[in-house]
C-alpha positions in Angstrom: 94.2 102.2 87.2 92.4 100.1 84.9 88.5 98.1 85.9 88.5 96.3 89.4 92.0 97.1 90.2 93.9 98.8 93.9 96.8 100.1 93.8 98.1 99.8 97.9 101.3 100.9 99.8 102.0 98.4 102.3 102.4 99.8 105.7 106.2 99.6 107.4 104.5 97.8 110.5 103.4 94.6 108.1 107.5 94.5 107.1 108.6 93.7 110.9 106.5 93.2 114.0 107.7 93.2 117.3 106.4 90.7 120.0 104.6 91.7 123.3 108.0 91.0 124.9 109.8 92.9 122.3 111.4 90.7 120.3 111.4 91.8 116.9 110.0 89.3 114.2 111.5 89.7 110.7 109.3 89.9 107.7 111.0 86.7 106.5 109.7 85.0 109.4 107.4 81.9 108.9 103.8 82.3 110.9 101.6 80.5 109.1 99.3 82.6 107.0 99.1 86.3 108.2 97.4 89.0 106.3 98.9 92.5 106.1 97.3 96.0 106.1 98.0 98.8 103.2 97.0 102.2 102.0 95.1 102.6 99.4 96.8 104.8 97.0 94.8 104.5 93.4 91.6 102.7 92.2 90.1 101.8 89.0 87.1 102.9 88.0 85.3 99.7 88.4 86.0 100.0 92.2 83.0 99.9 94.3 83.9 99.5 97.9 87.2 100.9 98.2 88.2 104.4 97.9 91.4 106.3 98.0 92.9 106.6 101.6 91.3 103.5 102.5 92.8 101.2 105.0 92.9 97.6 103.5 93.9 94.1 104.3 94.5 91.3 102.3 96.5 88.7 101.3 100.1 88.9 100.6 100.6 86.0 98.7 98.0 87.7 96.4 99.9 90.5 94.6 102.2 92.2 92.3 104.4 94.5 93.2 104.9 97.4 91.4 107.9 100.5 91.2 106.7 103.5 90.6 108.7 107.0 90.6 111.3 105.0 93.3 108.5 103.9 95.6 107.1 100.1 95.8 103.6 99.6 95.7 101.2 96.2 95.4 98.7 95.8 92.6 95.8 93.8 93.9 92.0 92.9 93.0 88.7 94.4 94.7 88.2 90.4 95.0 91.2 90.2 97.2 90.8 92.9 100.0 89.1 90.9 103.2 88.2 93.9 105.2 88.5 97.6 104.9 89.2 99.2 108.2 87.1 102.4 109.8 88.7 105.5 110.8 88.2 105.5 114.7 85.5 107.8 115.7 83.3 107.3 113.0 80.0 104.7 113.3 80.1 102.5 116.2 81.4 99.2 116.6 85.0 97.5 116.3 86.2 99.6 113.8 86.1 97.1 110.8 83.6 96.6 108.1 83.6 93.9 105.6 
């Protein structure tokens, strides 16, 4: 990975979600504009916030998709990420920093 770059796999829950009642919601399904959560699977070295393993959300209008070794993976800027989650148990608060 090259300067300010992430390389993310996108989680299977961002593909399909499934209302309260159950219903399932495809991913083609238009809800205005919903963010979606991915692992962080590579960074560049220009990274400063993000590291490997890292919990993301962002923007998935605002990517690239990549195929690597059979597996589909996003390409996105540092810029782009909006929050980072926290693994819970660790610091205190709602589990998010920005």
């Amino acid at each position: 990975m090259l300067n300010d770059r992430l390389l993310v796999a996108l989680d299977g829950e961002s593909a399909e979600r499934r209302s309260t009642a159950g219903i399932v919601i495809p991913a083609t399904a238009v809800v205005g504009k919903r963010l979606a959560w991915a692992a962080v699977v590579a960074v560049g070295q220009h990274v400063r916030q993000v590291e490997v393993g890292d919990k993301v959300l962002f923007d998935p209008e605002e990517r690239a998709e990549v195929e690597l070794e059979g597996s589909t993976y996003l390409l996105l800027r540092e810029k782009d990420v909006h929050a980072v989650a926290e693994p819970r148990g660790v610091g205190e608060g709602t589990g998010l920093y920005l």
